[in-house]
C-alpha positions, 0 to 999 in steps of 0.5 A, spaced: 514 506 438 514 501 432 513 504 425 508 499 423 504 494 426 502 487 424 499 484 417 494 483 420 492 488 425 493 492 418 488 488 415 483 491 420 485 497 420 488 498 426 493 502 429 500 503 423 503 505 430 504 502 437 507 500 443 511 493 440 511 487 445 517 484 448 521 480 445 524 476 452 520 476 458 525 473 461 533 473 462 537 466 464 542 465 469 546 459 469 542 453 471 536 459 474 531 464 469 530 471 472 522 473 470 522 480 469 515 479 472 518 478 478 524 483 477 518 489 476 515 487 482 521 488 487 523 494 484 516 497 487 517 493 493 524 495 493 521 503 492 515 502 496 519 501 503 525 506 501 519 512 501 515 508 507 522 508 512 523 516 510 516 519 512 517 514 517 522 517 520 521 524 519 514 522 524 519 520 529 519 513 528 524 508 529 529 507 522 529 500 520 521 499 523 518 499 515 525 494 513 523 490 518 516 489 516 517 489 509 518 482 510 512 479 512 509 484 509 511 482 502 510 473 503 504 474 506 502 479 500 504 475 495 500 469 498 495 472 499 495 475 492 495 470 488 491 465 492 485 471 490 488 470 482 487 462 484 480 462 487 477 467 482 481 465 476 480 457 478 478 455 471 485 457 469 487 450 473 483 447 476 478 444 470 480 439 466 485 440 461 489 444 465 495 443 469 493 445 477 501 445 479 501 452 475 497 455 480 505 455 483 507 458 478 507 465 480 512 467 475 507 466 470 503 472 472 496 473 477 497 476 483 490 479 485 491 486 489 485 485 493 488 479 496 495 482 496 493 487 500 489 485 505 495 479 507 501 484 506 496 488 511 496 482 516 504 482 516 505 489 518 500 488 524 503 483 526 510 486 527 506 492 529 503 489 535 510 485 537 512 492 537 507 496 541 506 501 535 499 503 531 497 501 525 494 508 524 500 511 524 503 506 519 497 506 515 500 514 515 507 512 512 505 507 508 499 509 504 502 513 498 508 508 497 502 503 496 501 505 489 507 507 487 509 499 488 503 498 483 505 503 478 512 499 477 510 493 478 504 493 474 510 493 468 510 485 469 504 484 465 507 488 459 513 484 459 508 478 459 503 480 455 497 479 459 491 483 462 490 488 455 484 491 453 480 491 447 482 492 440 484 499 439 488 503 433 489 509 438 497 511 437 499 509 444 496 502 443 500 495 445 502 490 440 500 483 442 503 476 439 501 470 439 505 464 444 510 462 441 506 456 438 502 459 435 496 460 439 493 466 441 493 469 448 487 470 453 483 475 449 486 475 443 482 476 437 484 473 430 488 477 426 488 483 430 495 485 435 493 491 438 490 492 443 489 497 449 494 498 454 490 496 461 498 496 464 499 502 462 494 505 464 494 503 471 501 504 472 500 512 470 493 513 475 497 509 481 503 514 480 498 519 480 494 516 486 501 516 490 502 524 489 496 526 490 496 522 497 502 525 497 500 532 497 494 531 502 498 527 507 502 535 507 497 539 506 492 535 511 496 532 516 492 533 521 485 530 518 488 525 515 490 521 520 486 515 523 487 511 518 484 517 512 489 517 507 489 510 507 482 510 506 483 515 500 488 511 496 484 505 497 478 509 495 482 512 489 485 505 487 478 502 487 475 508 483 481 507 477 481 500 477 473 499 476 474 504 469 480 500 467 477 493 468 472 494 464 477 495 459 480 489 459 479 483 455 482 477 458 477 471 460 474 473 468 468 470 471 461 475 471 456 476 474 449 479 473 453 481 466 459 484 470 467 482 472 468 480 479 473 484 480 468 490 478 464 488 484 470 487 489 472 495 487 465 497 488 464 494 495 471 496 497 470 503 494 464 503 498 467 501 505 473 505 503 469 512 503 465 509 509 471 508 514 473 515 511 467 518 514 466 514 520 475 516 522 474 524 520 469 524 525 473 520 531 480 524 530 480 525 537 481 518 538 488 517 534 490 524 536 498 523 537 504 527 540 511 526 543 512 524 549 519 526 551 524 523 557 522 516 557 527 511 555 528 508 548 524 501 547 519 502 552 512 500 550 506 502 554 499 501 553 494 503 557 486 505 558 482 511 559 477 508 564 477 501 566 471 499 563 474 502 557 478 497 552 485 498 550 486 504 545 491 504 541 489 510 536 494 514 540 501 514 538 507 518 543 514 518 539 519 517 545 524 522 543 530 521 549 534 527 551 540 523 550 538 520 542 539 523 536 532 525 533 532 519 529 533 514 533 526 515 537 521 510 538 514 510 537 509 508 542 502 507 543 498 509 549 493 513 551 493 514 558 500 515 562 498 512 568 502 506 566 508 510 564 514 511 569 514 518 573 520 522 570 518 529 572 513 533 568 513 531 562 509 524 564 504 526 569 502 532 573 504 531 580 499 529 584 494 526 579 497 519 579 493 515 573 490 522 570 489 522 563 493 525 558 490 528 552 493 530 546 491 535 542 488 533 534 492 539 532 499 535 533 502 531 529 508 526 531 513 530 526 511 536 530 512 534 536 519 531 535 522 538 535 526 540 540 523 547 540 518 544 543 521 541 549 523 546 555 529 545 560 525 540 564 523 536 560 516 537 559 512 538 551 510 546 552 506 544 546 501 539 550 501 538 557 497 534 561 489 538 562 
């Protein structure tokens, strides 16, 4: 904390304490610049994909699954996060006076999460399709890292300078300078430096979010799936988001007397709880259980009737008697009528093509375990009806 705050702040009696504003945001590197705004962004990304490979694995899933759709997952989001900060900021480009070729310089800030989101969304879908694995499962996995990426990347904006809220002499107010020529930025007011720290503030309720999705993936495990607990931190996101925006100062289109980006969090909260409560009455349909002796890398897909589309809200995590638990690979199935007939564990002599129906109850983490599995090869814990 800094010991007094500007003259001018004083002047108006604002904050004696604060936040002080950084002094570089960025470090030269030869003929390169490193932007700490950058660098807040990759360590989240870097602590969001770690955390997301280890539940990952303890599901049963594949080591390396998350790592390898971090990389669509990530550009993709990048470009789907700045081009919502671009068509909804446009007049910070586009107008005259401006400069459109700033629009490139993501550096500089603007990446908008609703867009984000959506597009890093798409990238895991792609590789998930590829791969043959569900997006319900993944949902599952990556859901409390989200935030968490959030939290620390949102530092970016304080070394930036940008985003804050209005005018406050709270102890834990952020001081703000003007650029370096002299002008002041988005939302400054003449004569006053501190100002709400907005960054701040959503970087302590996403950490927040993320132990509490956390906690509720444990303790719920079962009824968060289908997609729920990303649900949740969707809706949870949305609701922080729609308090702290409206904190904030820095020039945004309106409508009806209201931010857009309170609106996006209105409409996205309301379809988050929506989906919420349609998945929890539908868990049957993204049941999941281990399916033991099938080889490693085979993917299979099948269908309950044959008037029914394909379903692939049920996972089955192949766990090879020869693998170590590690290295299973999850599939996606919800008939094995498809799958090769290696003994009891596949499908009931007899009853070629007959559905197999998991229970709810189980998770794929319960049913990685070896305990589980008994000398011929057959799940005692969910046998074909």
């Amino acid at each position: 904390m800094s010991s007094t705050a500007s003259e001018g702040a004083a002047e108006h009696g604002r904050a004696l304490a604060a936040i002080p504003s950084p002094e570089v945001n960025s470090i030269p590197l030869g003929p390169l610049e490193i932007h700490f705004y950058a660098l807040c962004i990759l360590v989240g990304v870097v602590a969001a994909v770690f955390w997301s490979e280890r539940r990952w694995a303890a599901m049963g899933g594949e080591k390396g699954t998350i790592m390898d759709m971090a990389v669509w997952a990530v550009l993709l989001g990048l470009v789907g996060g700045r081009l919502y900060h671009v068509i909804s900021d446009y007049q910070l480009y586009f107008v005259e006076g401006q400069e459109p070729i700033r629009a490139l310089f993501i550096w500089e800030g603007g990446l908008g999460i609703w867009g984000a989101v959506p597009m890093g969304a798409l990238g895991v879908w792609l590789v998930a399709r590829k791969r043959g694995l569900s997006m319900s499962k993944l949902a599952f996995a990556i859901a409390p890292a989200i935030p968490l990426a959030q939290a620390l990347g949102r530092w970016g904006n304080y070394f930036n300078q940008e985003l804050f809220g209005a005018p406050t002499d709270v102890p834990w107010a952020l001081e703000i300078t003007p650029l370096d020529n002299g002008a002041l930025r988005p939302g400054m007011i003449e004569g006053v430096s501190t100002y709400h720290p907005t960054f701040l503030y959503e970087s302590l309720w996403c950490l927040v979010l993320a132990v509490v999705l956390a906690y509720l993936g444990r303790r719920f495990e079962s009824r968060m799936q289908g997609g729920r607990l990303f649900a949740l931190y969707v809706a949870g996101y949305c609701a922080g988001r729609f308090w702290i925006e409206a904190l904030r100062v820095d020039p945004a289109n309106d409508i009806l007397g209201m931010r857009l980006n309170n609106w996006v969090s209105l409409v996205v909260l309301a379809g988050a709880l929506a989906y919420f409560f349609w998945a929890g009455r539908r868990l049957e349909r993204f049941s999941s259980v281990v399916v033991p002796g099938q080889d490693d890398g085979t993917q299979v897909f099948g269908t309950t009737d044959p008037g029914e589309t394909r379903d692939e809200g049920t996972v089955y995590s192949a766990l090879d008697s020869d693998e170590e638990e590690g290295d299973s690979t999850v599939y996606s199935a919800t008939d094995l009528s498809d799958l090769p007939d290696r003994g009891s564990g596949s499908r009931e002599p007899g009853r070629g093509g007959t559905e197999y129906h998991p229970s709810p109850e189980r998770s794929s983490s319960e049913g990685s375990t070896e305990d589980d599995v008994d000398e011929t090869g057959t799940d005692s814990g969910a046998r074909p009806d």
